[in-house]
C-alpha positions as YAML, in Angstrom:
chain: A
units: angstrom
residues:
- id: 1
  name: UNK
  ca: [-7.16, 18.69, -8.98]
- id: 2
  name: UNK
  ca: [-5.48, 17.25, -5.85]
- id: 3
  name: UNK
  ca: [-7.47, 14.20, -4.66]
- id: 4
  name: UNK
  ca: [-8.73, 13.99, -0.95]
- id: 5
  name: UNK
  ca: [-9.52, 11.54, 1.79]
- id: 6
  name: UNK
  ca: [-11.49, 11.00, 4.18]
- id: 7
  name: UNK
  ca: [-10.64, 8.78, 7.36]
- id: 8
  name: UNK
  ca: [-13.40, 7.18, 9.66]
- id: 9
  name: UNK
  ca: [-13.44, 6.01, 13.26]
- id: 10
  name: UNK
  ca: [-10.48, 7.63, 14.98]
- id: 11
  name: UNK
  ca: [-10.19, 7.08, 18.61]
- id: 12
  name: UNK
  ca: [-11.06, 10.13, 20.21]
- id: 13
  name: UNK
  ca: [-7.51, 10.66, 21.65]
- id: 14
  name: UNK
  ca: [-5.98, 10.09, 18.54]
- id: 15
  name: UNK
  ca: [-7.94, 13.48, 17.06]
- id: 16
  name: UNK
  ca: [-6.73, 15.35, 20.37]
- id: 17
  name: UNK
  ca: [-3.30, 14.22, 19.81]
- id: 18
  name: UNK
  ca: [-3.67, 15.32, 15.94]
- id: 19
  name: UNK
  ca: [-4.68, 18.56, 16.82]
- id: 20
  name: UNK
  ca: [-1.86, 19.33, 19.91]
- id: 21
  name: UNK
  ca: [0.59, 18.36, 16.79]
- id: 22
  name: UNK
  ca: [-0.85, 19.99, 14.24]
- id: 23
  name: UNK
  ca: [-1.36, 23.53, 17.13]
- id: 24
  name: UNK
  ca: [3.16, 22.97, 17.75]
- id: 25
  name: UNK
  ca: [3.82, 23.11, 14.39]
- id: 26
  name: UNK
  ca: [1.48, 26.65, 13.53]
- id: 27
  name: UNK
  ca: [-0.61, 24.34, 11.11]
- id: 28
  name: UNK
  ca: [-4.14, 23.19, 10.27]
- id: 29
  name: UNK
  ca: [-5.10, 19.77, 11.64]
- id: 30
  name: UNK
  ca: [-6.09, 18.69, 7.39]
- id: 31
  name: UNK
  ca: [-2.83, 19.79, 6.79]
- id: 32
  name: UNK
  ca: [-0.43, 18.01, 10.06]
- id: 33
  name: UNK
  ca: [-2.59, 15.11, 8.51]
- id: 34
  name: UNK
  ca: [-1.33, 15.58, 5.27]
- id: 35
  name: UNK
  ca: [2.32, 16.18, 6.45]
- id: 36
  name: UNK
  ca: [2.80, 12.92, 8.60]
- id: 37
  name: UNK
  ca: [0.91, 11.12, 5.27]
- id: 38
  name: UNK
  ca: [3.55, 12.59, 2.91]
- id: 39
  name: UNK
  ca: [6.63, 11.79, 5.68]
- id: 40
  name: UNK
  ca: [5.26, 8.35, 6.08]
- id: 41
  name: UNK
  ca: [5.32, 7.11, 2.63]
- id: 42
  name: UNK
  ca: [8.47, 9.57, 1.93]
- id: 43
  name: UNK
  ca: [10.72, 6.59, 3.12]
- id: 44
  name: UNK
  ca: [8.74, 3.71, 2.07]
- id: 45
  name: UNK
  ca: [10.72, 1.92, -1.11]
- id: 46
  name: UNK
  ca: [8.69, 0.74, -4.34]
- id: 47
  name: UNK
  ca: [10.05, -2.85, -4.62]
- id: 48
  name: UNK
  ca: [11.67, -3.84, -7.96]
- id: 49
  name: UNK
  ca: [9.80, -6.09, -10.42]
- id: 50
  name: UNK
  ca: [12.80, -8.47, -9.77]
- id: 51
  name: UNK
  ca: [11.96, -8.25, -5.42]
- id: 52
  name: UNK
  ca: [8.81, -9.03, -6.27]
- id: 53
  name: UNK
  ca: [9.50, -11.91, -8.37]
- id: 54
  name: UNK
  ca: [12.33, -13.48, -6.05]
- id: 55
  name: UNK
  ca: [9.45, -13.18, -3.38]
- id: 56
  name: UNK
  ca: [6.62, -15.08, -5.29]
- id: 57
  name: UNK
  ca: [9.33, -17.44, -6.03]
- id: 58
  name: UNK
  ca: [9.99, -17.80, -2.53]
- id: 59
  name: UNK
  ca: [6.08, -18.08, -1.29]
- id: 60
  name: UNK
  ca: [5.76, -20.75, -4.42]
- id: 61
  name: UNK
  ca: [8.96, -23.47, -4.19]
- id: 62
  name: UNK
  ca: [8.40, -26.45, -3.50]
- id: 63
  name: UNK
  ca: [4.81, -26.52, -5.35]
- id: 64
  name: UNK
  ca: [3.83, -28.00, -8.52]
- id: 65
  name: UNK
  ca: [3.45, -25.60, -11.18]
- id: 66
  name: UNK
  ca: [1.44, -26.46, -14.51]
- id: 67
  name: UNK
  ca: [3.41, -25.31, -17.47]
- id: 68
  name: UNK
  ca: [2.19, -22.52, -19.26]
- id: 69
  name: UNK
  ca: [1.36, -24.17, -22.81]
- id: 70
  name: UNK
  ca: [-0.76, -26.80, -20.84]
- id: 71
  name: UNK
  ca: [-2.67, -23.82, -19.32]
- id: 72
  name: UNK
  ca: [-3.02, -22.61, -22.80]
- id: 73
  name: UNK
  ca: [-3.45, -25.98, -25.32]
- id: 74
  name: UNK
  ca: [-6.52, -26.32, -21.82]
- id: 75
  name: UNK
  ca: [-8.23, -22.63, -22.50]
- id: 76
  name: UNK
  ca: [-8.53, -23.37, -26.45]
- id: 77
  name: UNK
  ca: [-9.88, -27.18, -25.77]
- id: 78
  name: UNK
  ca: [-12.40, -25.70, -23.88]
- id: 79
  name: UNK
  ca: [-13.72, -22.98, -26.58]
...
């Protein structure tokens, strides 16, 4: 079962304009919704675990960074 969504607080114009687009293209205004949704996120690229590392690596240089066994040998001392 497809799942749905439901959007709040649109600006009044932005409904009118939804519904002109929706009118040009012969379709419902749920489903010009659904169409600019799906084109949107069409061309929008998962980044690789790798990107994602290389970027936290990025945010995080230059910062101290406890080693992991310390975190550990510090989790059982504490049981």
């Amino acid at each position: 079962m497809p799942g749905s969504l439901q959007v709040r607080n649109l600006d009044d114009d932005l409904i009118r304009r939804l519904k002109q687009r929706a009118a040009r293209h012969g379709r419902s205004t749920e489903a010009e919704h659904r169409e600019i949704l799906r084109q949107a996120l069409a061309s929008e690229v998962e980044p690789s675990f790798m990107d994602l590392a290389a970027e936290l690596r990025a945010l995080t240089k230059g910062r101290r960074h406890t080693p992991s066994e310390e975190l550990l040998r510090e989790g059982r001392d504490e049981r």
